[in-house]
N, CA, C and O of each residue as an XYZ file, in Angstrom:
560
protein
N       0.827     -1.193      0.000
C       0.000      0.000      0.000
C       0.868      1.253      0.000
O       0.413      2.363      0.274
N       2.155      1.019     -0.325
C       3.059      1.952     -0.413
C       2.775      3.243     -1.744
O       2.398      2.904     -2.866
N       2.932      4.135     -1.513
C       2.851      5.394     -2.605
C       1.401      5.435     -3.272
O       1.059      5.286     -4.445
N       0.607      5.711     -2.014
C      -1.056      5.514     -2.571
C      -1.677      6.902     -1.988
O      -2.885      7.093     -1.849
N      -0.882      7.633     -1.740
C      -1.553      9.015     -1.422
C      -3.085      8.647     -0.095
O      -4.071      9.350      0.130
N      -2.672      7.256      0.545
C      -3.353      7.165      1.508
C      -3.300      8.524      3.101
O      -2.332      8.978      3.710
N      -4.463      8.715      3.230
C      -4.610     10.169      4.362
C      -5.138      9.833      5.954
O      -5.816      8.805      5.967
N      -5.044     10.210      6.757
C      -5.588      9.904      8.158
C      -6.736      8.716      8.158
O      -6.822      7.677      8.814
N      -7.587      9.310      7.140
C      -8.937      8.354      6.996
C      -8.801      7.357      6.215
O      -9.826      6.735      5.936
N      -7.512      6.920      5.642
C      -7.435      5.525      4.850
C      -6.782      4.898      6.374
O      -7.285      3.942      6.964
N      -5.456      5.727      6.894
C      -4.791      4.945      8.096
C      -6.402      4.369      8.944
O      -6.550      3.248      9.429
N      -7.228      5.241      8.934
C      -8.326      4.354     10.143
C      -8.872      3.464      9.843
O      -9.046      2.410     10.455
N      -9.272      3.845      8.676
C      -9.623      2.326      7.740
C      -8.949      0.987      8.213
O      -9.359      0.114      8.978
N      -7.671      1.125      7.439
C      -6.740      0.163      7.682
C      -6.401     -0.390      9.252
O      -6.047     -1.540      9.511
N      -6.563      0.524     10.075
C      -6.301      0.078     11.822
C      -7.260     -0.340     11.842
O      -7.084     -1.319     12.566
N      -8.772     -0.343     11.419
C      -9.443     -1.133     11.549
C      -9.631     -2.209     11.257
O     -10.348     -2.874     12.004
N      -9.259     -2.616     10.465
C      -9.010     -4.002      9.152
C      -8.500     -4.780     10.455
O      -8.930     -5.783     11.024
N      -7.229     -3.782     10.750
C      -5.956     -4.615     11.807
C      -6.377     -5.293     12.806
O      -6.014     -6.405     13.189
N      -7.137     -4.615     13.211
C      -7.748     -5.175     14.504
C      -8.828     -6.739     14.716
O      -9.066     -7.381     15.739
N      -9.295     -6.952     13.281
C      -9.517     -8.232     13.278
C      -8.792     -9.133     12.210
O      -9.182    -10.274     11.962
N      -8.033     -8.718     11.777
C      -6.994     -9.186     10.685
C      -6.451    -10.493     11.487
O      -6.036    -10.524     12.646
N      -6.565    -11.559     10.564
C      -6.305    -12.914     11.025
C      -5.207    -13.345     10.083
O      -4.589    -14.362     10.398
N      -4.895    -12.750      9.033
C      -4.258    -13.047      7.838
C      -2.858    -12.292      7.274
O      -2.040    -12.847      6.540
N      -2.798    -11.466      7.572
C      -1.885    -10.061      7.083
C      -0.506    -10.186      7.583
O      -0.613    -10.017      8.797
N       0.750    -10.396      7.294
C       1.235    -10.484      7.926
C       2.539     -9.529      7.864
O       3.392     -9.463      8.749
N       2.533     -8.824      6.691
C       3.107     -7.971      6.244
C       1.998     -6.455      6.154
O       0.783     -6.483      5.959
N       2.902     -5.158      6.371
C       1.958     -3.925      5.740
C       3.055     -2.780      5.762
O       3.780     -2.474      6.708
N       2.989     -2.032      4.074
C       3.584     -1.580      3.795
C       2.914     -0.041      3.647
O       1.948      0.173      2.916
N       3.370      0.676      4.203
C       2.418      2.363      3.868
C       3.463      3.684      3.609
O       3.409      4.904      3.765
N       4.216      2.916      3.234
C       5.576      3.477      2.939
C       5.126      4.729      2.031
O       4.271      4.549      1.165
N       5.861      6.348      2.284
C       5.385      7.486      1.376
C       3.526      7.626      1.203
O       2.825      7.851      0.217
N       3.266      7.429      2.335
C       1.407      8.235      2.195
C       1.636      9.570      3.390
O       2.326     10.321      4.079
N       0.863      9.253      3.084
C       0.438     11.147      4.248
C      -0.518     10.864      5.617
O      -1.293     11.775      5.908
N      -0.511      9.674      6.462
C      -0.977      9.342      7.609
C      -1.037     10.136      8.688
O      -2.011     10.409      9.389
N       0.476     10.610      8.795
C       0.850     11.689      9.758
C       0.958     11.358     11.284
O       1.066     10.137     11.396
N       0.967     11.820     12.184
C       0.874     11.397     13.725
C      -0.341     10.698     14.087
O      -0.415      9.713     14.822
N      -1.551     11.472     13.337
C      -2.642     10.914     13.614
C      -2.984      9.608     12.934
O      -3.829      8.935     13.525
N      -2.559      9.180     11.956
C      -2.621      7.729     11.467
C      -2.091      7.360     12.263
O      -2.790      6.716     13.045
N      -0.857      7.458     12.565
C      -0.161      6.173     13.665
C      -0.666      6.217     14.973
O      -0.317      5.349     15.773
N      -1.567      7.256     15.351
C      -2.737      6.849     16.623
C      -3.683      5.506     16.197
O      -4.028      4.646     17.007
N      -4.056      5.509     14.646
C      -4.972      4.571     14.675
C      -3.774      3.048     14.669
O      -3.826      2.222     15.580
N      -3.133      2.967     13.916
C      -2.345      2.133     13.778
C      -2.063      1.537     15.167
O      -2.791      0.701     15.703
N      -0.879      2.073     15.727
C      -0.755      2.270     16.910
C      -1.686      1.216     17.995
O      -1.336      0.328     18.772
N      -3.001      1.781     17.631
C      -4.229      0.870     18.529
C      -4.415     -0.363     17.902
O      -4.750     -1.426     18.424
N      -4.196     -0.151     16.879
C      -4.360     -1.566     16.006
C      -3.103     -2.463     16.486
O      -3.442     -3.578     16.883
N      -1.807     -2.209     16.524
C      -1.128     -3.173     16.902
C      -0.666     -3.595     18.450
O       0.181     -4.370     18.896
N      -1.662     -2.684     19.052
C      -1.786     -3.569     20.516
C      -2.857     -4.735     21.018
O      -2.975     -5.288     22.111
N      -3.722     -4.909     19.548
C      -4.417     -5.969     19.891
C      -4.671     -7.157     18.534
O      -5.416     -8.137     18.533
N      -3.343     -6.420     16.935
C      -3.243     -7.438     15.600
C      -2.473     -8.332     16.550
O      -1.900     -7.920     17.558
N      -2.514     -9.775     16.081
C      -1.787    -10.752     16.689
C      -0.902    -12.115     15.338
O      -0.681    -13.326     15.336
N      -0.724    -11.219     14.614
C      -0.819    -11.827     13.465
C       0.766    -10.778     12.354
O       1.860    -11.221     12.005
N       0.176     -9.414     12.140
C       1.358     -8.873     11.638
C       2.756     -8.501     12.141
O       2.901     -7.630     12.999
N       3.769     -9.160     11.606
C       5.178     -9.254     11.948
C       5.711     -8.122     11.214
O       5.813     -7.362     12.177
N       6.038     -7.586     10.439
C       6.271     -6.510      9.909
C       5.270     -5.198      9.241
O       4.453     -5.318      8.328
N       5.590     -4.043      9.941
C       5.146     -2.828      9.150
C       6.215     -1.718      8.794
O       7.131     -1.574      9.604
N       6.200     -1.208      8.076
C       7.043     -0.193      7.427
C       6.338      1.199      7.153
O       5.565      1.248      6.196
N       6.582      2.541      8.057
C       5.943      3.537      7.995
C       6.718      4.442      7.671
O       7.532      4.793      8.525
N       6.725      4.977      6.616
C       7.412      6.349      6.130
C       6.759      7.091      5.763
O       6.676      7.296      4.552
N       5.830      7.987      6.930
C       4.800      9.189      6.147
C       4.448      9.989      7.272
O       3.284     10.202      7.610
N       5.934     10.641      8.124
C       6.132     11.766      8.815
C       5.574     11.448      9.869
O       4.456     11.958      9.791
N       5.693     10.711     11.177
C       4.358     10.086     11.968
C       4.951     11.587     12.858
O       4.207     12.521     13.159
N       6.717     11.514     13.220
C       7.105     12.702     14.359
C       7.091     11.813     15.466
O       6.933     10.620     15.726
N       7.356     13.066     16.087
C       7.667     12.445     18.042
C       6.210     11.994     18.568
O       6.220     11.266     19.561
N       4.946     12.346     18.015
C       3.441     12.361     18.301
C       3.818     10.952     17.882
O       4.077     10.281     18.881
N       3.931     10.312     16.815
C       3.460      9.185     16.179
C       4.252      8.615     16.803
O       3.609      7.852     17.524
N       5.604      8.462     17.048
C       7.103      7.353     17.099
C       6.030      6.956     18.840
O       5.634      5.831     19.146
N       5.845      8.019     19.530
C       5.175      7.629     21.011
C       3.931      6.629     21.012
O       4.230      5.612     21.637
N       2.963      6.604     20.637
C       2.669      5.928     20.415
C       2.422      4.799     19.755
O       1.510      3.994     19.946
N       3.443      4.775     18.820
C       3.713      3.198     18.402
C       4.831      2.385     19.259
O       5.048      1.185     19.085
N       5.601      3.302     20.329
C       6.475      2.906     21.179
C       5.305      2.171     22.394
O       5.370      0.981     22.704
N       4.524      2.904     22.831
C       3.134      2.179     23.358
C       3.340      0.922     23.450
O       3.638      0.098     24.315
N       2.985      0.990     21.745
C       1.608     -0.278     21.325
C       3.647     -1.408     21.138
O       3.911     -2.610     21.139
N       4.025     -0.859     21.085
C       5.253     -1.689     21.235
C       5.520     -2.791     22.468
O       5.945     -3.942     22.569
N       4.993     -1.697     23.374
C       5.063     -2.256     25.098
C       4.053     -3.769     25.144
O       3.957     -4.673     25.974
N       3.557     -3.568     24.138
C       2.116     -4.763     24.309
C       1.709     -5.574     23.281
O       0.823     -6.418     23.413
N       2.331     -5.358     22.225
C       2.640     -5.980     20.776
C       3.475     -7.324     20.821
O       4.678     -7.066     20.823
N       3.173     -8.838     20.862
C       4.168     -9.842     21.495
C       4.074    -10.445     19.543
O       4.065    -11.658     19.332
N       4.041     -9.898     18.881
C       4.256    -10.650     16.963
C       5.070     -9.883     16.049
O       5.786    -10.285     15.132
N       4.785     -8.430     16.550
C       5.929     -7.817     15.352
C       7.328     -7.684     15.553
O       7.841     -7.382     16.630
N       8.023     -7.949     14.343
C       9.637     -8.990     14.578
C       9.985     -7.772     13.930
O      10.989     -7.241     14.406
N       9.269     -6.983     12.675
C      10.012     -6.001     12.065
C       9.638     -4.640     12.005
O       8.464     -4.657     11.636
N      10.036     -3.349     12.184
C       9.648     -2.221     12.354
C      10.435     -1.171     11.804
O      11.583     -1.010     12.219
N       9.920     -0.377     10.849
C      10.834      0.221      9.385
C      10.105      1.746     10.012
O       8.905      1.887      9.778
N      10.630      2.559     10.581
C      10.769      3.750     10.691
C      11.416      4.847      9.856
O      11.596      5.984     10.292
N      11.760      4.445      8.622
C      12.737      5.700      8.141
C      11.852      6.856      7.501
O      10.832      6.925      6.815
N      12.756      7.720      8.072
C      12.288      8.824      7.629
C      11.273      9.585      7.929
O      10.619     10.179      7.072
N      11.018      9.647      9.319
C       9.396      9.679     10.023
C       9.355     11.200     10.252
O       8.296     11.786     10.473
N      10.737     11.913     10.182
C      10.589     13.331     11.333
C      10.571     12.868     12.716
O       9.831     13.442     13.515
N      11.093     12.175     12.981
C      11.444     11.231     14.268
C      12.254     12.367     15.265
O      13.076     13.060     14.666
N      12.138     12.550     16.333
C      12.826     13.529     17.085
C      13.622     12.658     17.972
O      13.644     11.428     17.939
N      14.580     13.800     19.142
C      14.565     12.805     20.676
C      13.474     12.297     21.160
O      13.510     11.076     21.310
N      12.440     12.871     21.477
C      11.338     12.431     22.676
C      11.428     11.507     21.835
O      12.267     10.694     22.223
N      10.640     11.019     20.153
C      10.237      9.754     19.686
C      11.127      9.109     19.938
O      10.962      8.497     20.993
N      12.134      8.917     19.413
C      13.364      8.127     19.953
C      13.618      7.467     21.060
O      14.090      6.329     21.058
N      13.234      8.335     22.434
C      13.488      8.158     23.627
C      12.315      7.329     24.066
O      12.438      6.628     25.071
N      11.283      7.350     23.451
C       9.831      6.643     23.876
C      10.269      5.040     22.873
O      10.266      3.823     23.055
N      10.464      5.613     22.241
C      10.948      3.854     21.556
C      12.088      2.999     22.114
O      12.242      1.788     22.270
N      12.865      4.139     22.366
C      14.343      3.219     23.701
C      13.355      2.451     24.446
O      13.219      1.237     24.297
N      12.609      3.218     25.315
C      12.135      2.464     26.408
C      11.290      1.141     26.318
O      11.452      0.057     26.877
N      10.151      1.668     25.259
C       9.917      0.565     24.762
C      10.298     -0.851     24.281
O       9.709     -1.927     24.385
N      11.591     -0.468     23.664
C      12.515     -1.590     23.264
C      13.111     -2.510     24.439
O      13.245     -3.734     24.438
N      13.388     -1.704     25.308
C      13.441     -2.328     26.750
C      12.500     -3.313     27.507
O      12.857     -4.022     28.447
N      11.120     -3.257     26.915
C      10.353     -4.053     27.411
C       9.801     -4.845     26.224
O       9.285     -5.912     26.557
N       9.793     -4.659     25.341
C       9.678     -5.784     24.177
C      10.925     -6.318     23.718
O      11.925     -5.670     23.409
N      10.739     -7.846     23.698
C      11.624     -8.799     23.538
C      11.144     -9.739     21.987
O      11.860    -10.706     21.728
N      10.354     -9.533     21.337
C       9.844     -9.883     20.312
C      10.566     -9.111     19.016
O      11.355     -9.752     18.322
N      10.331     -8.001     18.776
C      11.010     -7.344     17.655
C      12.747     -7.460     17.402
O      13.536     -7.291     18.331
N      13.174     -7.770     16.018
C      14.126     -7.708     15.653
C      15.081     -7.276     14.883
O      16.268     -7.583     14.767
N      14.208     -6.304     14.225
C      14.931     -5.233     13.293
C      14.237     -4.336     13.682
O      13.124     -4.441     14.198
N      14.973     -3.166     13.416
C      14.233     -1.587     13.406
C      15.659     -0.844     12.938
O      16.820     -0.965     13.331
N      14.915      0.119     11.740
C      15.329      0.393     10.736
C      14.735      2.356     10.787
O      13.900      2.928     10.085
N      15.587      2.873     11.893
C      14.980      4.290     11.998
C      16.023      5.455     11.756
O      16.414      6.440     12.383
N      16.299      4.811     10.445
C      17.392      5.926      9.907
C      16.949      7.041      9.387
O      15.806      6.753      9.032
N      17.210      8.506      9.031
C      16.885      9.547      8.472
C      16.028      9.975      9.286
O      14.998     10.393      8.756
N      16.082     10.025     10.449
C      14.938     11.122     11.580
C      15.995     11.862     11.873
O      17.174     11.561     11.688
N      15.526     12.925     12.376
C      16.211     14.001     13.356
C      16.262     13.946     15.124
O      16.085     14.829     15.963
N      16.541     12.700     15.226
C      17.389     12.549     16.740
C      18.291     12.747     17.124
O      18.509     12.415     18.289
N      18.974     13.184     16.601
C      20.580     13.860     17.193
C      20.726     12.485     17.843
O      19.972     11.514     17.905
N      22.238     12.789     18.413
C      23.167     11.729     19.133
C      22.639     11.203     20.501
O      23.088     10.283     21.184
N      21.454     12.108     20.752
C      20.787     12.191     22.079
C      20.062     10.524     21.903
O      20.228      9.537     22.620
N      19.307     10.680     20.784
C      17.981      9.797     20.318
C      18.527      8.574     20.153
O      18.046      7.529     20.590
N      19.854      8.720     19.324
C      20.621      7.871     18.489
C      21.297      6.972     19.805
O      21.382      5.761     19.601
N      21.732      7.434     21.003
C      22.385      6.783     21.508
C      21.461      6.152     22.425
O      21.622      4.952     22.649
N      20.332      6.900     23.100
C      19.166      5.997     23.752
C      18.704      4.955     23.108
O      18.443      4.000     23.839
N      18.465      4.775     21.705
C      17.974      3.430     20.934
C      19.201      2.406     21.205
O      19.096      1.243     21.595
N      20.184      2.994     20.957
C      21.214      2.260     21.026
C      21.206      1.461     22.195
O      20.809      0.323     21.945
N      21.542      1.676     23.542
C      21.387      1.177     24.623
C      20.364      0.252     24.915
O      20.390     -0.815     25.529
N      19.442      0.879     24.344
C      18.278     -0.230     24.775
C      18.356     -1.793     23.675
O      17.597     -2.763     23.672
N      19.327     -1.568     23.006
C      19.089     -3.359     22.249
C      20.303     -3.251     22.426
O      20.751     -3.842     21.444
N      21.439     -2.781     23.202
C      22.577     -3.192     23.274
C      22.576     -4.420     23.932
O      21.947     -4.617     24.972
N      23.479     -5.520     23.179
C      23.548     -7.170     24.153
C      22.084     -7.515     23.491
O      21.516     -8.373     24.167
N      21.601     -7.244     22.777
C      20.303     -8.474     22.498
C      20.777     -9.135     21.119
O      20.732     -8.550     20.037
N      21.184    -10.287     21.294
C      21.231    -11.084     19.748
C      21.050    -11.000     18.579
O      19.871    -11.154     18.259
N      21.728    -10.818     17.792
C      20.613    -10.789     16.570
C      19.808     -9.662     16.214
O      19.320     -9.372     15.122
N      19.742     -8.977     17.500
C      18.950     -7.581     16.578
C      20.034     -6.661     15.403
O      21.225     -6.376     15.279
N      18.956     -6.488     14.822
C      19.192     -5.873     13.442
C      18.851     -4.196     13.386
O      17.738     -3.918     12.938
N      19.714     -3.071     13.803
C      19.170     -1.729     14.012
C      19.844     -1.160     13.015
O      21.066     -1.309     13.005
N      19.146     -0.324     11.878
C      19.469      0.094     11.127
C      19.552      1.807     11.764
O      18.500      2.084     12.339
N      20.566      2.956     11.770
C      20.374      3.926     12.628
C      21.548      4.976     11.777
O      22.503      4.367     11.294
N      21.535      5.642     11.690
C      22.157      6.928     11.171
C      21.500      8.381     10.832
O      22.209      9.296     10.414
């Protein structure tokens, strides 16, 4: 669903889908215009999809959006992959996803290169999957 000029009201759509989605196991929304407020719906959707392992969001979510998908992170026990680039990602988002990462043990890539976290953001993500196996952090 990547490069579909999808808007807030397609993201709700789609969080809705999520939420009884038995099937999906991939979702791509890569370059739409969702914004912070899509990844509120999203967000809710993946604290109760039990099924999608990877999503990939590149459509400006910001420190509003990165927070609450850091949330739904805290409570999310299926998604293995999480593609952040390019969000307008700040410290706070950053710093809400460190923590998060700290308490989810399920995810294994995250791929949140091209935000604007400074060394601040950059080094809190860091820490928090430092020593975990196998994780895969894509970060610059």
């Amino acid at each position: 669903m990547s490069e579909n000029n999808i808007g807030v009201g397609g993201a709700k759509s789609i969080a809705e889908a999520l939420k009884v989605n038995a099937v999906l196991t991939e979702l791509s929304l890569w370059r739409n215009n969702i914004g912070p407020e899509g990844a509120i719906a999203i967000a809710e959707a993946l604290k109760v999809n039990a099924v999608l392992t990877e999503l990939r969001l590149g459509t400006n979510i910001g420190d509003d959006g990165a927070k609450v998908i850091a949330e739904a992170l805290k409570v999310n026990a299926v998604l293995t992959e999480l593609i952040l680039y390019n969000n307008s990602i700040g410290v706070e988002g950053a710093k809400a996803i460190a923590e998060a990462l700290k308490v989810n043990a399920v995810l294994t890539k995250l791929d949140i290169r091209a935000n604007g976290m400074g060394d601040e953001g950059k080094k809190a993500v860091r820490d928090a999957v430092r020593g975990r196996s196998g994780f895969e952090l894509e970060l610059w």
